[in-house]
C-alpha positions in Angstrom: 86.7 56.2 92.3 88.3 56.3 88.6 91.0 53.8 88.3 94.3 55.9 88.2 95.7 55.4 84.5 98.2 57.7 82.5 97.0 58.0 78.8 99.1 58.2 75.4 97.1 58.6 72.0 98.3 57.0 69.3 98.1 57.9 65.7 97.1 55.7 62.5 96.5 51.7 63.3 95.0 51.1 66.7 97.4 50.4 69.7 98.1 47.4 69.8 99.8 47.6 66.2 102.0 49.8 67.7 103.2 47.6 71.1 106.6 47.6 70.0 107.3 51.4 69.9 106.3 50.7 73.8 107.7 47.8 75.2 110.9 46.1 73.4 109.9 42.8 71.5 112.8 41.2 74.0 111.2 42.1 77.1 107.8 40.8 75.8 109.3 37.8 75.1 112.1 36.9 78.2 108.4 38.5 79.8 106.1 35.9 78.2 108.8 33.2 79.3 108.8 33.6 82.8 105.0 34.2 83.2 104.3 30.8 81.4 106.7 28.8 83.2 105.4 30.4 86.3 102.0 30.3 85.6 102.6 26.0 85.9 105.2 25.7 88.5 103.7 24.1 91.5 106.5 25.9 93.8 105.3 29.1 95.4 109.2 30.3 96.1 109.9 30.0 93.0 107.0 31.9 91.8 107.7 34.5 93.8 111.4 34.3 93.1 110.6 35.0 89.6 108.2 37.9 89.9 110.6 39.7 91.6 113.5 39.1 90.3 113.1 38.6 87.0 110.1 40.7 86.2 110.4 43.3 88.7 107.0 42.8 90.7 107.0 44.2 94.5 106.0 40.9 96.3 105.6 40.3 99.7 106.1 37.9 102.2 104.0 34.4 102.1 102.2 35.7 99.3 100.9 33.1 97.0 100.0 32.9 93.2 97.6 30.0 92.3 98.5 27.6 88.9 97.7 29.6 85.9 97.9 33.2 87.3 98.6 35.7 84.3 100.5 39.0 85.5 100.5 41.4 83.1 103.5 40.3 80.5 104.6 44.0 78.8 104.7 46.1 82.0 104.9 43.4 84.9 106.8 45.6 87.3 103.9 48.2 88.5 102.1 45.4 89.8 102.4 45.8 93.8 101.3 43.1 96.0 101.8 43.0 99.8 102.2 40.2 102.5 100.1 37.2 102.6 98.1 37.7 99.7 96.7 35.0 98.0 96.0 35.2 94.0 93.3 33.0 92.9 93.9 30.0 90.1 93.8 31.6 86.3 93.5 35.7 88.0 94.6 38.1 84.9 96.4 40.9 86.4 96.9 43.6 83.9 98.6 47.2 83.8 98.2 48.0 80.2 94.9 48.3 77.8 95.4 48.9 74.0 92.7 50.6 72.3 92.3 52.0 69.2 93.2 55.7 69.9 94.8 55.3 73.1 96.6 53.2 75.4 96.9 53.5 79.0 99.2 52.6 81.7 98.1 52.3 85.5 99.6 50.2 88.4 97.7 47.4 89.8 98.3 47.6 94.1 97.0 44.8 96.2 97.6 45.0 99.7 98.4 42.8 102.3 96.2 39.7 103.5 93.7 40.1 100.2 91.9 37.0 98.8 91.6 37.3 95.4 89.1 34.7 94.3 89.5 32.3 90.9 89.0 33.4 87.5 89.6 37.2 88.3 90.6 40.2 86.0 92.3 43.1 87.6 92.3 46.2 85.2 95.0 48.4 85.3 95.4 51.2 87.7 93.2 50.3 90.8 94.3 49.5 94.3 93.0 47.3 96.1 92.7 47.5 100.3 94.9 45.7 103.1 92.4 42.6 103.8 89.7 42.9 101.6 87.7 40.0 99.7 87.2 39.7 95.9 85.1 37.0 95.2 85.7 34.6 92.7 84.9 35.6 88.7 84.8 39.3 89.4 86.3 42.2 87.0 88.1 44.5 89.3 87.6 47.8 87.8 87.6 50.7 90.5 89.7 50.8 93.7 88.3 48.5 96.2 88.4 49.6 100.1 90.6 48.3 102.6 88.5 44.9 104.3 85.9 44.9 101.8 83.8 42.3 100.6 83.3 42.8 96.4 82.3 41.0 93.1 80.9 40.6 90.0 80.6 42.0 86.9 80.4 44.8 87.1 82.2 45.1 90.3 80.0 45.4 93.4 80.1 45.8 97.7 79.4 42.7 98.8 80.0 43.8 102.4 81.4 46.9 104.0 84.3 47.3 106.1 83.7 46.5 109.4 80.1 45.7 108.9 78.7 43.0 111.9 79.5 40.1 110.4 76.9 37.9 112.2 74.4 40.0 110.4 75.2 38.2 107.2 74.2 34.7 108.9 70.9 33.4 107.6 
């Protein structure tokens, strides 16, 4: 399925020149703050404290962000993650892409008890199902199914939902 993106063309210099008729420069930058002091603090209450109240993230319950996790720093607040989720060490997690025509928006939803593995780059605009598996190094480009095993590059089913699981033992 198509990640779920709203898209805004741009005229003259590509997107990115244009960031700040999109975002304020002082929200990038309170923004860029909070995400770098986060992305070292070795306190996961204080992570979480800061995603949602200072960035505006929907965070649930015992979720945990790894060191060096990088939410998205110009639109953090449509990412969406639910209750004890973990967020692999140096995951991207972005809701905006500046090309040269265009740039799009989409919210990033992860659901509850995901495992997002290390080194991992959400894409705006795709959900991502209540207890499913990304494995570690994988581009998340299209929505991924509720107890899914995926990865890779590009992004592929691993193991179905509800598949035997003793049939993957060899």
């Amino acid at each position: 399925m198509l990640r779920n993106t709203e898209r805004y063309e741009v005229e003259g210099a590509n997107a990115l020149w244009q960031i700040y008729r999109t975002v304020s420069r002082w929200k990038g930058v309170r923004n860029f703050i909070c995400i770098q002091f986060s992305r070292y603090c070795p306190s996961l209450s204080t992570k979480n404290w800061i995603y949602r109240h200072m960035l505006g993230m929907r965070v649930g319950k015992d979720t945990a962000f790894a060191l060096m996790v990088m939410v998205d720093v110009f639109f953090p607040e449509r990412i969406h993650i639910g209750d004890n989720t973990i967020i692999g060490y140096n995951t991207t997690i972005l809701t905006h892409e500046y090309l040269i025509g265009e740039y799009r928006l989409g919210d990033v939803n992860i659901g509850s008890h995901v495992m997002i593995g290390a080194n991992t780059t959400i894409l705006p605009g795709v959900t991502i199902g209540d207890r499913a598996v990304v494995a570690a190094g994988s581009i998340v480009h299209k929505h991924v199914a509720a107890g899914t095993f995926v990865g890779g590059n590009p992004l592929r089913v691993i193991r179905e939902s509800g598949e035997d699981d003793s049939a993957h033992l060899s």
